[in-house]
C-alpha positions as CSV (number, residue, x, y, z in Angstrom):
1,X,0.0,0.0,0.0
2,X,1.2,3.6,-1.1
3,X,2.3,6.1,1.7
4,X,-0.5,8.2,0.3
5,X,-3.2,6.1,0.5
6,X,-2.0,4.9,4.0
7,X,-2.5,8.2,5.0
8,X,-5.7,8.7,3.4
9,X,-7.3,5.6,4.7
10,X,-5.9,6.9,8.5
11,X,-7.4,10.1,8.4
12,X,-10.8,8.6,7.1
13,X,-10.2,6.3,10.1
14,X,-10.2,9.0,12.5
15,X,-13.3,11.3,10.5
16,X,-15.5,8.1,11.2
17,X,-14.4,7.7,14.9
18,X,-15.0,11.1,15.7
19,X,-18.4,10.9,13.9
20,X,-18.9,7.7,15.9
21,X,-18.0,9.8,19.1
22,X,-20.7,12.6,18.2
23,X,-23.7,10.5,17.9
24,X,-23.2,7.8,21.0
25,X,-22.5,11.8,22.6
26,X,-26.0,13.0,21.5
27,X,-27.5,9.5,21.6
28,X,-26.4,9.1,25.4
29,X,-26.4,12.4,26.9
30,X,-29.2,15.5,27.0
31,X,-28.9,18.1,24.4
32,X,-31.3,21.4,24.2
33,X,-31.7,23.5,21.0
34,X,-32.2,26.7,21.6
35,X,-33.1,29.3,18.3
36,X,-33.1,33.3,18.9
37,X,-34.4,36.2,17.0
38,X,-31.0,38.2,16.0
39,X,-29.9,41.5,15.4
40,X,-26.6,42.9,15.5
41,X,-25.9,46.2,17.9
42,X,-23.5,47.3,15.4
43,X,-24.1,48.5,12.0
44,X,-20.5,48.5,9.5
45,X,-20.0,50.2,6.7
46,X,-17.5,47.8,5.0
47,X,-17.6,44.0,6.1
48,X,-19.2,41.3,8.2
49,X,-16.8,38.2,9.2
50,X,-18.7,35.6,10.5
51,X,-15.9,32.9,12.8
52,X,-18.0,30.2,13.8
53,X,-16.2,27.2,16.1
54,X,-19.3,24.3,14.8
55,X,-22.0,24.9,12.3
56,X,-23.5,26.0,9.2
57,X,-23.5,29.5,8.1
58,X,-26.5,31.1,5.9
59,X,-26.1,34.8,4.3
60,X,-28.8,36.1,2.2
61,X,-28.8,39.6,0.3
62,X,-31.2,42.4,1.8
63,X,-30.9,46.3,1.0
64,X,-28.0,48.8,1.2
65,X,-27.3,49.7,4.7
66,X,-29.2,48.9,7.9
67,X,-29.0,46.4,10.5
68,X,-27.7,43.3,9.9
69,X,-30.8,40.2,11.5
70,X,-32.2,36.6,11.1
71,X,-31.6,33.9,13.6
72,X,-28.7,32.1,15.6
73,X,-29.8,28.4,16.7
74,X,-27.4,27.0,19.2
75,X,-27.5,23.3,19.8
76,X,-25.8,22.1,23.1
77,X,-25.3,18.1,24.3
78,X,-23.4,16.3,26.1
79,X,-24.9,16.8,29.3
80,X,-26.6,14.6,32.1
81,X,-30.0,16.8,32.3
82,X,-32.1,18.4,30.0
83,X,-32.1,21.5,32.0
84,X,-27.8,21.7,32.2
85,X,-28.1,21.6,28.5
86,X,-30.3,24.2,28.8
87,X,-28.6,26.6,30.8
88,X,-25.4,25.9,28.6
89,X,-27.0,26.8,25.5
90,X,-28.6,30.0,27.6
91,X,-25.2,31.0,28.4
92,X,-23.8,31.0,25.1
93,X,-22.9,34.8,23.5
94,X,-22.7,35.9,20.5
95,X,-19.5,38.4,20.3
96,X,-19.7,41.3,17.9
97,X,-16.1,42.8,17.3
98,X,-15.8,46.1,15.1
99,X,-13.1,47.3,13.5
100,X,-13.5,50.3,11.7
101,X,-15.9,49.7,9.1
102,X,-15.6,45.9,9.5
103,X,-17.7,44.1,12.3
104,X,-16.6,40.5,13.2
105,X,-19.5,38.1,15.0
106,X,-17.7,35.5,17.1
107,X,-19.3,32.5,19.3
108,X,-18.4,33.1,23.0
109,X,-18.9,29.4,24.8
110,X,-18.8,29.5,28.5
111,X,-15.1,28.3,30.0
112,X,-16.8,26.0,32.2
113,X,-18.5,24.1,29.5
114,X,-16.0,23.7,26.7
115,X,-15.8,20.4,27.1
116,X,-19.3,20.0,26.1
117,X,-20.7,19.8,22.2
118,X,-21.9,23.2,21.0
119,X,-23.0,23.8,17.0
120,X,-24.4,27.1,16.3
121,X,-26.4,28.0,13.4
122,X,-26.7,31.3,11.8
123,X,-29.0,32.5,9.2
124,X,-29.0,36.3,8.3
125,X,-30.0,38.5,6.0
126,X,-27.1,40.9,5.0
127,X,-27.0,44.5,3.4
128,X,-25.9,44.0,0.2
129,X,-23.3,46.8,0.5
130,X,-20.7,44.8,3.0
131,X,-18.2,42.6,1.9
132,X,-18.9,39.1,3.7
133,X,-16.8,36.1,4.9
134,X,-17.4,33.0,7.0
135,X,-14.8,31.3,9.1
136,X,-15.7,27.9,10.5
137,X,-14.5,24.1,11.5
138,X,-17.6,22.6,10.3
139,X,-20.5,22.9,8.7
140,X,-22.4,23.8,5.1
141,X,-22.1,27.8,4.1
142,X,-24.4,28.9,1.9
143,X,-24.3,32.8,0.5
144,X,-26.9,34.4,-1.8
145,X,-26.4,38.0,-3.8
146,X,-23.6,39.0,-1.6
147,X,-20.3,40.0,-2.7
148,X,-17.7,37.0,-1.4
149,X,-14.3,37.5,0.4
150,X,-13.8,34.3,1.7
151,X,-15.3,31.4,2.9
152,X,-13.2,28.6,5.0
153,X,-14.9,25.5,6.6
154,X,-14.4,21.8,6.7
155,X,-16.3,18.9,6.2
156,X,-19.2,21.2,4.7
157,X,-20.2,22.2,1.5
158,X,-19.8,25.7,0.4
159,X,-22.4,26.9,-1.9
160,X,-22.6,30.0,-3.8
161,X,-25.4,31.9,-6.2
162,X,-25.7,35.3,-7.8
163,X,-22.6,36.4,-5.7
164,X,-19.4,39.1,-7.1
165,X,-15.6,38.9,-5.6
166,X,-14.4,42.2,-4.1
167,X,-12.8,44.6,-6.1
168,X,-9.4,43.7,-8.0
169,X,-9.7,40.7,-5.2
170,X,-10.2,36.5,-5.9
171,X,-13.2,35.3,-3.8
172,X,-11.3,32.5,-2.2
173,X,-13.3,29.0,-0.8
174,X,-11.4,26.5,1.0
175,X,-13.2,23.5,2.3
176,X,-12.4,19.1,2.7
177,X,-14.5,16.2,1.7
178,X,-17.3,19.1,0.7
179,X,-19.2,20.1,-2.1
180,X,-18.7,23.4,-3.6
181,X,-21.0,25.1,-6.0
182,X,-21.0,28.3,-7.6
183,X,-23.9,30.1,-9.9
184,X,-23.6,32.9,-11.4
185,X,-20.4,34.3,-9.8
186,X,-18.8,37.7,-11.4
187,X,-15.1,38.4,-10.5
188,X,-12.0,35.8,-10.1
189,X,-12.6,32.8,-7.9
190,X,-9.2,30.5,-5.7
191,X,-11.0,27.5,-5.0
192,X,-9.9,24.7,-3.0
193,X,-11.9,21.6,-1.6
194,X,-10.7,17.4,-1.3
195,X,-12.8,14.2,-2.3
196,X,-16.0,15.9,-4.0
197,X,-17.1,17.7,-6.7
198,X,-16.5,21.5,-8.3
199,X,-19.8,22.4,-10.3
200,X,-19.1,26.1,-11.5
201,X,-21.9,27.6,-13.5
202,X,-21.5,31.0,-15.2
203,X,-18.2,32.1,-13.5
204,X,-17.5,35.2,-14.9
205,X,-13.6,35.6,-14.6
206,X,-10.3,34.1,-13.8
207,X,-10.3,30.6,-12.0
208,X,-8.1,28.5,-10.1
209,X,-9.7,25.2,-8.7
210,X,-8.5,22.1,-7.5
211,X,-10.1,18.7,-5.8
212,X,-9.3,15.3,-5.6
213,X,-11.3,12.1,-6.2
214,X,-14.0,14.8,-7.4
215,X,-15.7,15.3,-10.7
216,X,-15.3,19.3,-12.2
217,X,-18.1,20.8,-14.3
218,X,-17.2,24.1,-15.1
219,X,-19.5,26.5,-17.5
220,X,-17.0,29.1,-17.1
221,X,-16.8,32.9,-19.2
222,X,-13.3,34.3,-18.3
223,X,-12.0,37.5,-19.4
224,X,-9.9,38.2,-22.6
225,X,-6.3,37.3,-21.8
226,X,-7.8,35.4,-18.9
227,X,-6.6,32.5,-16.7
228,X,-8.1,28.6,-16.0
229,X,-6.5,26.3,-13.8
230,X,-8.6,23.0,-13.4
231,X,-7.2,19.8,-11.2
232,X,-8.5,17.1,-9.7
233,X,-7.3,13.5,-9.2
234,X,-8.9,9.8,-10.8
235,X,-12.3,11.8,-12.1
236,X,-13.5,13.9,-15.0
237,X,-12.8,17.3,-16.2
238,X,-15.8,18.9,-18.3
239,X,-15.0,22.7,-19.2
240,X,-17.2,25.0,-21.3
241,X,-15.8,28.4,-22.4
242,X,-16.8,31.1,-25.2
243,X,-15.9,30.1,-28.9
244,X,-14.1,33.5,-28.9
245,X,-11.9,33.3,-25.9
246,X,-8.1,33.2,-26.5
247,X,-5.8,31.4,-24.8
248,X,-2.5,29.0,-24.6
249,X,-4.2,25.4,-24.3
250,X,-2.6,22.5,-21.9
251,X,-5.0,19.0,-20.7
252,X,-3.0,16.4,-19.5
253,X,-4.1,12.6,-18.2
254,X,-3.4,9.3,-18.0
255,X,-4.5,6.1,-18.9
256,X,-7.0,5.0,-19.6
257,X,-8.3,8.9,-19.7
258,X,-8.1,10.7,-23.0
259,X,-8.7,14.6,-23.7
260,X,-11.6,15.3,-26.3
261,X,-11.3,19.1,-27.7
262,X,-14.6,19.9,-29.7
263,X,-15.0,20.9,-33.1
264,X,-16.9,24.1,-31.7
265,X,-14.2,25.5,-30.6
266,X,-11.0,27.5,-32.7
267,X,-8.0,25.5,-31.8
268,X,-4.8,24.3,-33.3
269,X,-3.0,21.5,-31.4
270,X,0.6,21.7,-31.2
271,X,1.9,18.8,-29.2
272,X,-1.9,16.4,-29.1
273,X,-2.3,12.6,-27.6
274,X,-4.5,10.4,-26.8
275,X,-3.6,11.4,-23.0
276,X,-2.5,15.1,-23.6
277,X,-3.4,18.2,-25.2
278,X,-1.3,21.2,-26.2
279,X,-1.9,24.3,-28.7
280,X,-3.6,27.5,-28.6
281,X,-7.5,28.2,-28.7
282,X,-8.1,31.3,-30.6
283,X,-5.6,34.7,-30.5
284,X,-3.9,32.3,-27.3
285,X,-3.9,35.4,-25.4
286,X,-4.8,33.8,-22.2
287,X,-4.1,30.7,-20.7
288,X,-6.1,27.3,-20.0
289,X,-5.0,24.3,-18.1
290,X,-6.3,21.5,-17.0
291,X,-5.4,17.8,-15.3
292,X,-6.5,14.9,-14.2
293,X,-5.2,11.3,-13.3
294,X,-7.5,8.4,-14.4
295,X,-10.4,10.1,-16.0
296,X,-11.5,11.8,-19.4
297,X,-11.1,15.5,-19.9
298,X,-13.7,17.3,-22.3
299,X,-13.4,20.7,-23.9
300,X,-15.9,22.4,-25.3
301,X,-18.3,25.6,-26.2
């Protein structure tokens, strides 16, 4: 067995025993969920950073300006009565941190009960004017009409629709063993996630993603002289971009994968396998590549 898989196989080992740990946790011990109306005391002018220990994060789009509101749910376990678990989750603050026009909402878990199993749950509606990100161990983030600094979870999928990236900025998304989806994303994306899927739909401008042991769909519109990094591991690559984009073309695989360039596209192979790809689509004033290990890789319009 490879070094690499080894170490693979360990740290799926470990994933499942923790998992194991968290349900005979809430399957043996008292847990309360506790959901609150929310509104933030402090109103930026710039950026909201959400850093969340546990738990998914939901931002959807509302006017310029204004408060920023929706719910927090806290969910605490691990305790020997209902009413500890209670109290725990009673006791559990929601920090709000500003600096200058950014304002930063942390978790704030009692000391005396950190050794207890706390996820919390936000779901806001956001001015559409501030520049959002979401920091957190675990859980799904999903962002709707907002403009995107960064989002950075793990085991969670990241989800994105009708977002931008910040000005002359990449919207950067890091994330393992999650899904991550984009629709209809305006600006440059750095995306990063480990055994599951890219799906990009209507990214308009540069990418850079990578998986592994996922499939990548991208429909993807960069700008002229722009950039497209594709990678994944043993899965297929299937790319869409304009006739009339320009750029310097390299796909590369391996058996038993081959790379299929259509016919709807303007290119003119210079170096072209069964396995590999190279030549220039267009003016080549930009630059496409894409890789893969195992798996077909498909070009197209």
């Amino acid at each position: 067995m490879k070094a690499g898989t080894a170490n693979v196989l360990t740290m799926n080992a470990l994933r499942a025993a923790m998992l194991v740990g968290i349900v005979a946790l809430t399957a043996c011990t008292e847990s309360f969920d506790l959901t609150l109306n929310y509104q933030t005391k402090s109103t930026p002018t710039e950026a909201l950073v959400i850093d969340n220990a546990a738990g998914s994060v939901r931002l959807r789009r509302t006017g310029a300006g204004g408060a920023i509101s929706g719910t927090v749910k806290i969910h605490a376990s691990g305790f020997d009565k209902a009413s500890q678990a209670r109290a725990a989750a009673e006791q559990v603050e929601i920090g709000e941190r500003i600096n200058g026009g950014e304002l930063v909402l942390t978790v704030e878990i009692p000391q005396a009960q950190r050794n207890k199993f706390f996820v919390v749950t936000f779901d806001l509606w956001v001015p559409d004017n501030l520049i959002v990100s979401s920091i957190t161990d675990t859980g799904r983030v999903s962002i709707n009409g907002l403009t995107v600094a960064e989002v950075d979870t793990t085991l969670g999928e990241v989800a994105l629709a009708f977002t931008s990236s910040p000005a002359g900025k990449a919207t950067v998304v890091r994330t393992s063993d999650g899904l991550v989806t984009l629709d209809s994303h305006e600006g440059d994306v750095d995306i990063a996630t480990t055994n599951a899927p890219l799906e990009l739909f209507s990214v308009a401008g540069n990418v850079r993603a990578s998986t592994t042991q996922g499939d990548i769909t991208a429909r993807l519109v960069p700008p002229p002289g722009g950039e497209v990094f594709l990678s994944t591991t043993n899965a297929p690559i299937d790319l869409s971009v304009p006739r009339e984009f320009g750029a310097r073309l390299l796909a590369v695989t391996s058996a038993p994968g081959a790379v299929f360039i259509s016919s709807d596209l303007i290119f003119r192979p210079s170096n072209s396998f069964p396995d590999q790809a190279e030549g220039t689509l267009g003016n080549g004033a930009g630059r496409v590549d894409v890789r893969t290990t195992g798996a077909d890789i498909a070009i197209h319009r």
